[in-house]
Structures are given as structure tokens and as C-alpha cells.
C-alpha positions, -999 to +999 in steps of 0.1 A: -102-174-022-103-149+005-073-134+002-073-131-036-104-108-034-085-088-007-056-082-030-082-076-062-095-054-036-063-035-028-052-038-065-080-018-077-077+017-047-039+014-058-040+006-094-039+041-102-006+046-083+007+038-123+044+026-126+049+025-085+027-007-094+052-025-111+076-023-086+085-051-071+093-035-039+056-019-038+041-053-048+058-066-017+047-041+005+012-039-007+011-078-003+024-074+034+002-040+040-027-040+017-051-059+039-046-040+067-049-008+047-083-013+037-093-024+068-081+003+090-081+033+073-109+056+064-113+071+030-091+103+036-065+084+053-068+065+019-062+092-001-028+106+023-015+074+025-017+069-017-006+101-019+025+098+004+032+062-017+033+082-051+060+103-031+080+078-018+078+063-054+090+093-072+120+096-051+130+061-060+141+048-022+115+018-020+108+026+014+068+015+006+072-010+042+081+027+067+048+049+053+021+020+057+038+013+090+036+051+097-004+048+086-010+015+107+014+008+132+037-023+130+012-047+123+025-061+090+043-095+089+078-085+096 
């Protein structure tokens, strides 16, 4: 299934992201934005965008949806 490897995919560049993981809010968004993600962005854009995640995670609002939109425009399935 196609869109299982594309989350395994996904899982595995954020799987170090740690707790932000278990969040159901980042499950969600990763789910909606993931694909896209990986297709679109380059390698450093990677790295910001992970980076910017771990931020938004630390400060506990669950806006996950605003940065990848920020990173990709709104192309997610909203």
C-alpha cells in the first residue's frame, strides 16, 4: 500500500522529533502534511521545517497544521 510506505516514509525523517510523535495533534498533521513534505521540500528545508515542529511542540499550542502550511502552502486536505 502506497500510502503506508509514504507514512513509514515520513515516520522515519520525523521519528526523531521524540514525544512531539505521540501527539495526537502532530499525528494528525503529519498524516494531512507528511506526503507533501517529502515531496516538496529539499533536505534543508527538511531540517527548518523539523526544527520549527520541535518548537511549536515545546511550546505546547499544537499549531503542527500553520508551520507545514507556512513550508508548503495550503495544499493539505483542509
Amino acid at each position: 500500500d502506497t500510502g503506508q510506505a509514504i507514512g513509514d516514509a515520513a515516520g522515519k525523517f520525523f521519528k526523531d522529533l521524540g514525544d512531539t510523535l505521540s501527539d495526537p495533534k502532530f499525528q494528525r498533521s503529519l498524516e494531512r502534511w507528511g506526503k507533501d513534505a517529502l515531496d516538496k521540500l529539499d533536505d534543508s528545508q527538511m531540517k527548518k521545517l523539523k526544527e520549527d515542529l520541535e518548537r511549536e511542540a515545546a511550546k505546547g499550542s499544537g499549531n503542527f497544521d500553520d508551520i507545514f502550511e507556512e513550508y508548503l502552502g495550503k495544499t493539505g486536505d483542509s
